[in-house]
GUFI-490885 format. One record per atom (N, C-alpha, C, O): residue number from 1; residue in one letter; atom name; x, y, z. Coordinates in steps of 0.1 Angstrom, whole numbers. Example, Ala and Ser with C-alpha at 12.3 -4.5 7.8 and 13.67 -1.06 7.14 Angstrom:
<kolvexs>
(1, "a", "N", (132, -57, 78))
(1, "a", "CA", (123, -45, 78))
(1, "a", "C", (132, -33, 78))
(1, "a", "O", (142, -33, 85))
(2, "s", "N", (128, -22, 71))
(2, "s", "CA", (137, -11, 71))
(2, "s", "C", (129, 0, 79))
(2, "s", "O", (134, 11, 80))
</kolvexs>
This chain:
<kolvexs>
(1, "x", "N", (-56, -645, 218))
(1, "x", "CA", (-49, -633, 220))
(1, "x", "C", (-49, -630, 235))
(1, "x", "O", (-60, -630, 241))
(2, "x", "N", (-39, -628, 242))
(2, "x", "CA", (-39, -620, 255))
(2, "x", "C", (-44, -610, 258))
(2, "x", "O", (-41, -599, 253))
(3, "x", "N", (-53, -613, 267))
(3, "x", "CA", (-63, -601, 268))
(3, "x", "C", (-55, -589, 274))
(3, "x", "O", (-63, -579, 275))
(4, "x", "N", (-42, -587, 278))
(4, "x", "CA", (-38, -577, 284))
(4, "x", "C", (-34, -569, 271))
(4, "x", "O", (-34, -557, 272))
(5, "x", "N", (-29, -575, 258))
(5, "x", "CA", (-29, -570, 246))
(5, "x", "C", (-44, -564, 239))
(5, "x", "O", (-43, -555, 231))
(6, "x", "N", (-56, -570, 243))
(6, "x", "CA", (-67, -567, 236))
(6, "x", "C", (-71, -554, 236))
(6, "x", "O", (-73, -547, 226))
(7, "x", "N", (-72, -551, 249))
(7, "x", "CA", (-75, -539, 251))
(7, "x", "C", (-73, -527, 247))
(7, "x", "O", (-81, -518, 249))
(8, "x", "N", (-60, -526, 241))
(8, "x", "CA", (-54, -515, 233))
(8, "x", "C", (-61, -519, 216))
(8, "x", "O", (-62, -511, 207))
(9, "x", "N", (-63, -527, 216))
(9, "x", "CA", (-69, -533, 201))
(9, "x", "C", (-85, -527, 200))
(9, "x", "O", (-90, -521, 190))
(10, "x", "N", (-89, -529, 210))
(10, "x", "CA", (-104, -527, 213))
(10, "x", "C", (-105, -509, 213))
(10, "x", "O", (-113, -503, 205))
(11, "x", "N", (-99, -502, 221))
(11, "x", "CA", (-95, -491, 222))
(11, "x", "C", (-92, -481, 206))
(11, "x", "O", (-95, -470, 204))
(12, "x", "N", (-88, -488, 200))
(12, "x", "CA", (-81, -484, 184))
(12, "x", "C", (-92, -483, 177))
(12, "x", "O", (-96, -472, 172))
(13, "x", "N", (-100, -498, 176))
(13, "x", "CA", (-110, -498, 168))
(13, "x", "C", (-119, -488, 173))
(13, "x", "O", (-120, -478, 167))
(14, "x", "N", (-126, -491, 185))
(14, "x", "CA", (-134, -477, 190))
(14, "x", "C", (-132, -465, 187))
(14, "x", "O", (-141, -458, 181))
(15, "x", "N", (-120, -461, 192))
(15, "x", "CA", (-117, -449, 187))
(15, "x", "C", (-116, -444, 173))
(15, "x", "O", (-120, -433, 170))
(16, "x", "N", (-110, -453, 161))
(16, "x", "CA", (-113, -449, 148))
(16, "x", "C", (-130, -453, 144))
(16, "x", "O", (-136, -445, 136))
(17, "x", "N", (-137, -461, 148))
(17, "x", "CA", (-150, -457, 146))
(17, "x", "C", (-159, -450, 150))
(17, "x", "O", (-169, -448, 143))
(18, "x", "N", (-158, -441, 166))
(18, "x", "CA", (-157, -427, 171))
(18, "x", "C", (-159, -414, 157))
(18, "x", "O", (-167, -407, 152))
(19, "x", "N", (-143, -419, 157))
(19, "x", "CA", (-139, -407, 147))
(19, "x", "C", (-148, -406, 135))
(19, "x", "O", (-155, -397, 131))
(20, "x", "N", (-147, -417, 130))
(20, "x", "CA", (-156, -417, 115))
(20, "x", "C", (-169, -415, 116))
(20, "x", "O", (-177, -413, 107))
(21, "x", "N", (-173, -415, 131))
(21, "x", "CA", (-186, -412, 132))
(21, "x", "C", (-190, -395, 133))
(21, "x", "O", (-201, -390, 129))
(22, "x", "N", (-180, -388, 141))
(22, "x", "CA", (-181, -378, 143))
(22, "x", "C", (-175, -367, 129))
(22, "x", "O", (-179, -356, 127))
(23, "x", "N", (-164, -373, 121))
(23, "x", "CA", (-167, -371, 109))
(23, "x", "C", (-173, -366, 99))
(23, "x", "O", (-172, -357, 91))
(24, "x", "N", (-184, -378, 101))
(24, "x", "CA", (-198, -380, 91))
(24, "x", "C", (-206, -373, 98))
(24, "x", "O", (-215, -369, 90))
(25, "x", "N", (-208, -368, 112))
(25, "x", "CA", (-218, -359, 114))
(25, "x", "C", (-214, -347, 112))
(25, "x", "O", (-223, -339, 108))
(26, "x", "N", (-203, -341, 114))
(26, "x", "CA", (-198, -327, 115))
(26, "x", "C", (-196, -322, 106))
(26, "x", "O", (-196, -309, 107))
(27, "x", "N", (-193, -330, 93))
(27, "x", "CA", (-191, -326, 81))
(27, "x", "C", (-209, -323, 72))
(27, "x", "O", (-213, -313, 67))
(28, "x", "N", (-215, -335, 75))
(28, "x", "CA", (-226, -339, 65))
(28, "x", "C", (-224, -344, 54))
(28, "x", "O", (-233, -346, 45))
(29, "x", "N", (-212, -347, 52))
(29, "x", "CA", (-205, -362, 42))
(29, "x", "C", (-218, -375, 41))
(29, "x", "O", (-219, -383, 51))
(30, "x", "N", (-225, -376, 32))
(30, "x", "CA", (-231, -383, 29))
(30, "x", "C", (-221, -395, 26))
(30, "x", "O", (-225, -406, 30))
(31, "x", "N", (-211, -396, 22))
(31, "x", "CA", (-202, -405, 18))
(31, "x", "C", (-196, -415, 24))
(31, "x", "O", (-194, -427, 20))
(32, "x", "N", (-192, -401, 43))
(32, "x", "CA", (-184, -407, 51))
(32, "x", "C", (-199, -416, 57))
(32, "x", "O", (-197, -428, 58))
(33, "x", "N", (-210, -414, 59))
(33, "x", "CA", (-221, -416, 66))
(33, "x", "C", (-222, -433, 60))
(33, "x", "O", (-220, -443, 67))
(34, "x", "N", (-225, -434, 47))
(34, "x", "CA", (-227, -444, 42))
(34, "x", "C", (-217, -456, 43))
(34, "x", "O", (-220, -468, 42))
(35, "x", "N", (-202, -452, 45))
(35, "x", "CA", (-190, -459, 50))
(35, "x", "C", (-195, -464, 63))
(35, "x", "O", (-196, -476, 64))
(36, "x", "N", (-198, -455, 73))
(36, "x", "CA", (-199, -459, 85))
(36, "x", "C", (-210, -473, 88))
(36, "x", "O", (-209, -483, 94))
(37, "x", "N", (-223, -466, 77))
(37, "x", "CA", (-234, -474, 81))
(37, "x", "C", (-228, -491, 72))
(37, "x", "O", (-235, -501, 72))
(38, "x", "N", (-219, -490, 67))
(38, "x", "CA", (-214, -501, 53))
(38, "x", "C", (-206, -508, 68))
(38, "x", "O", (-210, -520, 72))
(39, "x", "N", (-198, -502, 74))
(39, "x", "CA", (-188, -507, 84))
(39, "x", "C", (-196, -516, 94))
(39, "x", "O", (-192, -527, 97))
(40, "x", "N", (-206, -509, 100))
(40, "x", "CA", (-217, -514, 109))
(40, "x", "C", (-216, -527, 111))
(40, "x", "O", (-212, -532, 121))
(41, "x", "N", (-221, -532, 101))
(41, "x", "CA", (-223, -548, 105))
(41, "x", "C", (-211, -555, 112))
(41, "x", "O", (-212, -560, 123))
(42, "x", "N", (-199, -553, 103))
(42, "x", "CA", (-183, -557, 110))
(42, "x", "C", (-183, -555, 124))
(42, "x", "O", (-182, -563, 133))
(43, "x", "N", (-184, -538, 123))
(43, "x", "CA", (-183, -535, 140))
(43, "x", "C", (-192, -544, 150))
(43, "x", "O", (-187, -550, 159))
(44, "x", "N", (-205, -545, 147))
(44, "x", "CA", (-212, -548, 157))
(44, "x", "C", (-207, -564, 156))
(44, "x", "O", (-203, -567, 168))
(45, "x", "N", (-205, -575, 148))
(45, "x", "CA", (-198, -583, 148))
(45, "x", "C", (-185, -582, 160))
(45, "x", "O", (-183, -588, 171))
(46, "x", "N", (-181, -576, 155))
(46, "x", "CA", (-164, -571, 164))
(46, "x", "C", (-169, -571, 182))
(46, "x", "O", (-163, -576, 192))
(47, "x", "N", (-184, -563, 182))
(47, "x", "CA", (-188, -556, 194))
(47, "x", "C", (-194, -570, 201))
(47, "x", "O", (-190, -572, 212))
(48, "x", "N", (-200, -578, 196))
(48, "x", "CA", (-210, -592, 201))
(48, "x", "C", (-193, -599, 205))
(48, "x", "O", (-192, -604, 217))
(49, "x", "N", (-181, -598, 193))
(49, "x", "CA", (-177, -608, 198))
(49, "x", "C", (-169, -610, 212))
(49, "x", "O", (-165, -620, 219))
(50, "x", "N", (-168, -591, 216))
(50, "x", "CA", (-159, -590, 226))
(50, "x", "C", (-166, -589, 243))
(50, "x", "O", (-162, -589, 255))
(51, "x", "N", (-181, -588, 234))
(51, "x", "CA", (-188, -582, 244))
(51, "x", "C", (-193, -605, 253))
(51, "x", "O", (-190, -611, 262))
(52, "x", "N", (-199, -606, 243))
(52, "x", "CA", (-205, -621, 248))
(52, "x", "C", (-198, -631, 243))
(52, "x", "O", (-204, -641, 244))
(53, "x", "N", (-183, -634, 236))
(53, "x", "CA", (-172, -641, 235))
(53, "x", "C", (-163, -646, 240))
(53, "x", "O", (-158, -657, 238))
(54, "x", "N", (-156, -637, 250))
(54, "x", "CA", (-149, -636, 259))
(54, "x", "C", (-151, -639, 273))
(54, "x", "O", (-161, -637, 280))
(55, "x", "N", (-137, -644, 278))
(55, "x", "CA", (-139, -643, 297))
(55, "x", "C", (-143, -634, 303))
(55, "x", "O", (-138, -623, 300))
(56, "x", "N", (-156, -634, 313))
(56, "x", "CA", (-165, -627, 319))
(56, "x", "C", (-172, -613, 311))
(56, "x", "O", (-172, -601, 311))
(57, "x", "N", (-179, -624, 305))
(57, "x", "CA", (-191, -618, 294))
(57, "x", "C", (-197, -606, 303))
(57, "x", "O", (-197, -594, 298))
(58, "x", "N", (-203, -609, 317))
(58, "x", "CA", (-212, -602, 322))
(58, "x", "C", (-210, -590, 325))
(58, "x", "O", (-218, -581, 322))
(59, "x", "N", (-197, -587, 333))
(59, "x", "CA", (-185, -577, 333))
(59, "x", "C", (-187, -570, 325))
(59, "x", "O", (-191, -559, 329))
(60, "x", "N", (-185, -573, 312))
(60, "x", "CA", (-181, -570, 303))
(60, "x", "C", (-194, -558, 300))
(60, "x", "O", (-194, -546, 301))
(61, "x", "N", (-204, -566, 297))
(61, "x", "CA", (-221, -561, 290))
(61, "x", "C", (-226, -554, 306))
(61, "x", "O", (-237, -549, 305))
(62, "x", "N", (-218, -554, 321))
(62, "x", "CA", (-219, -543, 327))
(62, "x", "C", (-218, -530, 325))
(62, "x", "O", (-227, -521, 325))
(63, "x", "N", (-205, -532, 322))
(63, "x", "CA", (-197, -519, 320))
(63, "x", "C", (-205, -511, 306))
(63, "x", "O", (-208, -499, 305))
(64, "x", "N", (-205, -518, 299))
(64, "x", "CA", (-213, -514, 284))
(64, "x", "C", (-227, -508, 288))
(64, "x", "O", (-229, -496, 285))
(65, "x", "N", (-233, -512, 292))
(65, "x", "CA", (-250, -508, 297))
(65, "x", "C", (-245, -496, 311))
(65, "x", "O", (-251, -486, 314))
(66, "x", "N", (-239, -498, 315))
(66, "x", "CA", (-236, -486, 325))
(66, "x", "C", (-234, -470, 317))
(66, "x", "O", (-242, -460, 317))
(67, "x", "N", (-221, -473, 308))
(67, "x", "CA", (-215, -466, 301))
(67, "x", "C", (-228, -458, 293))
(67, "x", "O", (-229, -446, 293))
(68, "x", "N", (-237, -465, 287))
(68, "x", "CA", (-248, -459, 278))
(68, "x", "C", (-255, -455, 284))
(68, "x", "O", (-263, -446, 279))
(69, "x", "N", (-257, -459, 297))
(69, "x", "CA", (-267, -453, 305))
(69, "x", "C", (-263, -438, 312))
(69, "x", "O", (-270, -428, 310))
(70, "x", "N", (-253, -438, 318))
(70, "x", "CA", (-248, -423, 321))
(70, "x", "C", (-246, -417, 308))
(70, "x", "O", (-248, -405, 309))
(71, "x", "N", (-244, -421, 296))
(71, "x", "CA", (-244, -415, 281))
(71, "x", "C", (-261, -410, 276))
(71, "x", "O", (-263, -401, 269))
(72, "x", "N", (-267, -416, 281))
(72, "x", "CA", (-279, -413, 276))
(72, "x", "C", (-287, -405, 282))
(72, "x", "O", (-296, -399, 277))
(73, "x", "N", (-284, -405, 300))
(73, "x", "CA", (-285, -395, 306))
(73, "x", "C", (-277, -378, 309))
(73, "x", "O", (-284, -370, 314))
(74, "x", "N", (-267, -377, 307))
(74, "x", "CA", (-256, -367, 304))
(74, "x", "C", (-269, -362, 286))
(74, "x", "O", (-272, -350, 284))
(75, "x", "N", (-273, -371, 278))
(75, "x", "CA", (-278, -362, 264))
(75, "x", "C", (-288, -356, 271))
(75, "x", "O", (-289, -344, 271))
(76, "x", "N", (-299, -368, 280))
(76, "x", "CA", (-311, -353, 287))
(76, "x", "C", (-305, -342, 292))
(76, "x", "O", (-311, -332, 292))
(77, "x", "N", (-296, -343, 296))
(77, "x", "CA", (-293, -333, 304))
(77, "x", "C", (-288, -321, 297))
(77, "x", "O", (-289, -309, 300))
(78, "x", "N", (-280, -327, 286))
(78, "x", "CA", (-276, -312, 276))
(78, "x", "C", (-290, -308, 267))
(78, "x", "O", (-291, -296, 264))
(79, "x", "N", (-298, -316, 263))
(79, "x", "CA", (-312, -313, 257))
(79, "x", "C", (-322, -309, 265))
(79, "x", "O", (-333, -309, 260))
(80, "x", "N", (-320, -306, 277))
(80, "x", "CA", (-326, -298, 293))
(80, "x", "C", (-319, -288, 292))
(80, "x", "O", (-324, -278, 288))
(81, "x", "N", (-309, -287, 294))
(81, "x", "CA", (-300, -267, 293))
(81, "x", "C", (-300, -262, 281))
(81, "x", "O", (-299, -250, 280))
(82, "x", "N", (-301, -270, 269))
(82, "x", "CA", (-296, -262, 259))
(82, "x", "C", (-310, -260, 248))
(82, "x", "O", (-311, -251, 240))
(83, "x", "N", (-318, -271, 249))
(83, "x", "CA", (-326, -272, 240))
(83, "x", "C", (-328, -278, 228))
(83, "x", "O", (-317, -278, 223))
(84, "x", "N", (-334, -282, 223))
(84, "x", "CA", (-335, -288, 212))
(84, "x", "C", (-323, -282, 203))
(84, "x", "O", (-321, -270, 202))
(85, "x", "N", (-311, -296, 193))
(85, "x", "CA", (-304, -296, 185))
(85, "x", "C", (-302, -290, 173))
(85, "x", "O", (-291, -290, 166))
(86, "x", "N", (-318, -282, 171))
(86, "x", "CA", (-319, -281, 152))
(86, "x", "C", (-316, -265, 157))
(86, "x", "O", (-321, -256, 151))
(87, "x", "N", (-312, -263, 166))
(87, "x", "CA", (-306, -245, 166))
(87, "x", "C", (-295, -245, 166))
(87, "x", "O", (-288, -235, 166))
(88, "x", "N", (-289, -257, 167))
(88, "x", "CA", (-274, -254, 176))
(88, "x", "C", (-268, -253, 159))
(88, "x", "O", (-272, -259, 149))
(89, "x", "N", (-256, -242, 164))
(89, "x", "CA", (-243, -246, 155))
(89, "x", "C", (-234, -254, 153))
(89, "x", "O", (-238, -262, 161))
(90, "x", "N", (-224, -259, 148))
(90, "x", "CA", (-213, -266, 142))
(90, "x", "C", (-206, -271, 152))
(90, "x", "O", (-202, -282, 154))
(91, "x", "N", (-202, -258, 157))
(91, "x", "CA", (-195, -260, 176))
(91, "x", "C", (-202, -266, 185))
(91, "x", "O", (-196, -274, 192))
(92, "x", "N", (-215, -262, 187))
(92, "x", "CA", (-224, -268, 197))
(92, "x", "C", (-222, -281, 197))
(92, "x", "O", (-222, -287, 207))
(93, "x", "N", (-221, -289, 180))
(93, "x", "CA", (-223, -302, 180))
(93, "x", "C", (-212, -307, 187))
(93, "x", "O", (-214, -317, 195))
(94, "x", "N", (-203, -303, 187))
(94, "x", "CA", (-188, -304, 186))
(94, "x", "C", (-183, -305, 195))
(94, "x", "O", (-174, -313, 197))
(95, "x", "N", (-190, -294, 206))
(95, "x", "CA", (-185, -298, 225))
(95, "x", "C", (-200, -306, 229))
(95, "x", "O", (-199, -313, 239))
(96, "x", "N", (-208, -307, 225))
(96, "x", "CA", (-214, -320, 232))
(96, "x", "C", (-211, -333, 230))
(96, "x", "O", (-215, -341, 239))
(97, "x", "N", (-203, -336, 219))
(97, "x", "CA", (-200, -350, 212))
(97, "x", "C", (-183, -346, 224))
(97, "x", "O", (-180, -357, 228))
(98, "x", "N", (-177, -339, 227))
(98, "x", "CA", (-170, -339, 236))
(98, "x", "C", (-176, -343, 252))
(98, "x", "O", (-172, -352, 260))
(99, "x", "N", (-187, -334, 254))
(99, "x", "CA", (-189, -332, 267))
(99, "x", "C", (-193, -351, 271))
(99, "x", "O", (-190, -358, 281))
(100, "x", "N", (-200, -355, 262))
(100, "x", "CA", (-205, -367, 260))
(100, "x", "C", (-200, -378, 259))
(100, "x", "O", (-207, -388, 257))
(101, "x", "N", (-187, -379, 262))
(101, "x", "CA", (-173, -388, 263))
(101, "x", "C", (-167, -389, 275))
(101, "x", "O", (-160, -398, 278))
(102, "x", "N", (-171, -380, 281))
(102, "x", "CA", (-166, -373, 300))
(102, "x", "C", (-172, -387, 307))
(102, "x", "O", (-164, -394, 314))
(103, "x", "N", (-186, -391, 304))
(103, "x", "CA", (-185, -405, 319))
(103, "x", "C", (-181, -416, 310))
(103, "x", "O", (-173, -422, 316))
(104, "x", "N", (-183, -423, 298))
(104, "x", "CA", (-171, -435, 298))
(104, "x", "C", (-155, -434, 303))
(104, "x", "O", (-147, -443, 307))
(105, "x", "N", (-153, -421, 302))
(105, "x", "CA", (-138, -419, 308))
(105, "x", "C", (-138, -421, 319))
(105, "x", "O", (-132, -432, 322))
(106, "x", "N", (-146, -413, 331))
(106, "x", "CA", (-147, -408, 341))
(106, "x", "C", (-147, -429, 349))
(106, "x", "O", (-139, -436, 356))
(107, "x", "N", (-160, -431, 341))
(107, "x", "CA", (-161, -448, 346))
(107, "x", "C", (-152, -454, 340))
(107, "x", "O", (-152, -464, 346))
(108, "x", "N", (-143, -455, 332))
(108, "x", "CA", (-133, -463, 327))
(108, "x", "C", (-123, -459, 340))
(108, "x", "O", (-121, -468, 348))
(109, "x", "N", (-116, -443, 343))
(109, "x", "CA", (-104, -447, 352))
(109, "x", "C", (-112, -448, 366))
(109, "x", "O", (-103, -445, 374))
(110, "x", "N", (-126, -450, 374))
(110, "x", "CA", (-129, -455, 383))
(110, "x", "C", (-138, -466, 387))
(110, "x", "O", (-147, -468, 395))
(111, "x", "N", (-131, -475, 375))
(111, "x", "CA", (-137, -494, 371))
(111, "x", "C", (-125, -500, 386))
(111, "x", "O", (-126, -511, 391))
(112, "x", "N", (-118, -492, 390))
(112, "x", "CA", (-107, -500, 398))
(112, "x", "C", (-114, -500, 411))
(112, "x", "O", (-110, -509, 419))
(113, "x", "N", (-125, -492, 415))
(113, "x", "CA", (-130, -490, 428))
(113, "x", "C", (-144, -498, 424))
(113, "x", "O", (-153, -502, 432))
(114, "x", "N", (-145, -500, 410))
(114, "x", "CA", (-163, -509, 415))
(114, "x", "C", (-160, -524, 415))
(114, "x", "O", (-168, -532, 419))
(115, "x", "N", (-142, -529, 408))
(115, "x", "CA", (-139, -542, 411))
(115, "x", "C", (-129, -539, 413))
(115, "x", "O", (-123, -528, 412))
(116, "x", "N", (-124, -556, 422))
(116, "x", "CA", (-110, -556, 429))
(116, "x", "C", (-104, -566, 419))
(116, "x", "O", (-92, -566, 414))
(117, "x", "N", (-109, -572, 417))
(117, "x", "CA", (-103, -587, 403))
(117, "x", "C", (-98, -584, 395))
(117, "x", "O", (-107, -579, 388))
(118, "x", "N", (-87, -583, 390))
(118, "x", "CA", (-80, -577, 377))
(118, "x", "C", (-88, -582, 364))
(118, "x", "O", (-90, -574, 355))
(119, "x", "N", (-94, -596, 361))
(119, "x", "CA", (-99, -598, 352))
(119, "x", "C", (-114, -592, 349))
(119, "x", "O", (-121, -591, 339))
(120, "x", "N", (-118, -588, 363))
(120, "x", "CA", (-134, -580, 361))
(120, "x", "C", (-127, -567, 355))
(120, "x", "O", (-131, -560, 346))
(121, "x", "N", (-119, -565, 362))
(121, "x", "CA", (-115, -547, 359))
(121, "x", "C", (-111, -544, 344))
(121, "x", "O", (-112, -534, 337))
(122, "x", "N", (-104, -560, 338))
(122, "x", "CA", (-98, -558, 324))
(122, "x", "C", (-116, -555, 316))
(122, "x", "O", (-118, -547, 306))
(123, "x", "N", (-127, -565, 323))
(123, "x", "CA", (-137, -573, 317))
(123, "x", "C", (-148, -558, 314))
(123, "x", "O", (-155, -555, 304))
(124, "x", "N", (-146, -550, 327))
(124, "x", "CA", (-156, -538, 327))
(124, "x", "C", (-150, -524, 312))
(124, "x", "O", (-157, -518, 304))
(125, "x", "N", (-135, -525, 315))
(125, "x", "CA", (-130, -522, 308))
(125, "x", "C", (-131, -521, 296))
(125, "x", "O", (-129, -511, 289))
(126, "x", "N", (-134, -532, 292))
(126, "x", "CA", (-137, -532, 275))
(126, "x", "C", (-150, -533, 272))
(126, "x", "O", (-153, -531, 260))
(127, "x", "N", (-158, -534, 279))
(127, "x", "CA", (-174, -533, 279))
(127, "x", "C", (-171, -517, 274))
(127, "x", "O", (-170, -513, 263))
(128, "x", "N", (-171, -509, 288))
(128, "x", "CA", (-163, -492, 285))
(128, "x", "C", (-161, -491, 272))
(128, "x", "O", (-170, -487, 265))
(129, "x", "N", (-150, -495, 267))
(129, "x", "CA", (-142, -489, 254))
(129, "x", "C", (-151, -492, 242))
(129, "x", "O", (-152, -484, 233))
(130, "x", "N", (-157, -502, 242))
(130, "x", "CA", (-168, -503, 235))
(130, "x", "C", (-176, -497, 231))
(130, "x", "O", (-179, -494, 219))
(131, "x", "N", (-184, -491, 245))
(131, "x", "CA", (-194, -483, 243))
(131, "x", "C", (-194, -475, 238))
(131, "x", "O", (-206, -473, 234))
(132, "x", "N", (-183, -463, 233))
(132, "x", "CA", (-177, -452, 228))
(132, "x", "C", (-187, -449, 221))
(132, "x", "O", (-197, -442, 224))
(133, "x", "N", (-183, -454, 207))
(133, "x", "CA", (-192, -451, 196))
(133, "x", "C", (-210, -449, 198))
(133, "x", "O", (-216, -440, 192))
(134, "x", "N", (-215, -459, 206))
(134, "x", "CA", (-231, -460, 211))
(134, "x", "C", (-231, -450, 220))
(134, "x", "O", (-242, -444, 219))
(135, "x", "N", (-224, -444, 229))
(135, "x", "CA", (-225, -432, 237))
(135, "x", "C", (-229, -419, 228))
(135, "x", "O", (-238, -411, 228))
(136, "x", "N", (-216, -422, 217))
(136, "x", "CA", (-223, -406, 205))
(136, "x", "C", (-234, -410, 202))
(136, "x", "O", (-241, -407, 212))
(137, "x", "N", (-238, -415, 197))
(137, "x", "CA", (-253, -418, 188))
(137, "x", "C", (-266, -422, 201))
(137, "x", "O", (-278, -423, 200))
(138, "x", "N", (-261, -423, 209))
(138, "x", "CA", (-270, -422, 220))
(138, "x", "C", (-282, -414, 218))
(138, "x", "O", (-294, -416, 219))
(139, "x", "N", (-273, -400, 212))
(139, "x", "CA", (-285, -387, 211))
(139, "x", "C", (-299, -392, 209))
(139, "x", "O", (-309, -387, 213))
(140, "x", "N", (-299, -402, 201))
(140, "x", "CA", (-310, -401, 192))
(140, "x", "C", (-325, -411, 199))
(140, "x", "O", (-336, -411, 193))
(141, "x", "N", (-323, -416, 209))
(141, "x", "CA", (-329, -424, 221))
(141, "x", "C", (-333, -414, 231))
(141, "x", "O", (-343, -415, 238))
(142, "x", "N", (-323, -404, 233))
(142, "x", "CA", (-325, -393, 243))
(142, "x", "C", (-334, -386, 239))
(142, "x", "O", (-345, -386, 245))
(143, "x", "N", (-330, -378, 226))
(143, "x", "CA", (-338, -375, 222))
(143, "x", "C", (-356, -378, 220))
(143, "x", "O", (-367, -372, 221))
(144, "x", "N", (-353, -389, 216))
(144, "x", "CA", (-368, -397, 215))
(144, "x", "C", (-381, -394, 231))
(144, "x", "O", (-391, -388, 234))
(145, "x", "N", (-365, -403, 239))
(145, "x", "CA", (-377, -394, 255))
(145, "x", "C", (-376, -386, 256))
(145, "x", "O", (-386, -383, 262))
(146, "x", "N", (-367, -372, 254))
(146, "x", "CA", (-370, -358, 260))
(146, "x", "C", (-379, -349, 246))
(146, "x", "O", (-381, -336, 247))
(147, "x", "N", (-383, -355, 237))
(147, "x", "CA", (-388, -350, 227))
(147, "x", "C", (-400, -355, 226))
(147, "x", "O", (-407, -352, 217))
</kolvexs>
């Protein structure tokens, strides 16, 4: 597949497994939950193959370990202002699972200034879009150290 095509591919899947993730937490759908954890294996399949399969692997598992790491840091930081999770309301969940999306974006449109190579830039790129889903669920590693 052409990777200038991939990336809208990679993008989709992320994004619909995003969604079903935030779904299953917002709701408390035991149902949608068990879908997701059922889907898991596929995905992470999907995630190995784009991540260490592909031209410039390293790029790639850059951009990914970057992405989680400003993700995991952005959760201390809302579990430092706000406090522990089991107070918050419905909404709270709701703009943090937003607020918490802000640096894969932020690093996805300024991947063009950390490479000049179009193929690193495609490579950091989908590392990025990847990470999506592990940025939400981040919380729970954050939590581990700030708790």
């Amino acid at each position: 597949m052409d990777e200038k095509k991939s990336l809208p591919i990679i993008g989709l899947v992320a994004t619909a497994y995003t969604i079903l993730l935030l779904i299953g937490i917002m709701t408390g759908d035991d149902d949608i939950g068990e879908l997701w954890f059922g889907i898991f294996p596929i995905f992470l399949i999907f995630v190995v193959f784009n991540l260490l399969g592909k031209k410039d692997s390293a790029n790639a598992m850059s951009g990914f370990v970057l992405s989680l790491l400003l993700s995991l840091v952005t959760w201390i930081m809302i579990f430092t202002l706000f406090g522990d999770p089991w107070h918050w309301e419905g909404f709270d969940f709701f703009g943090m699972f937003v607020v918490i999306i802000i640096p894969p974006f932020l690093l996805y449109d300024s991947v063009d200034v950390i490479a000049k190579d179009s193929e690193k830039i495609k490579a950091y790129k989908r590392g990025i879009l990847i990470s999506i889903p592990f940025c939400m669920i981040s919380f729970v590693p954050a939590g581990m150290i700030y708790f």
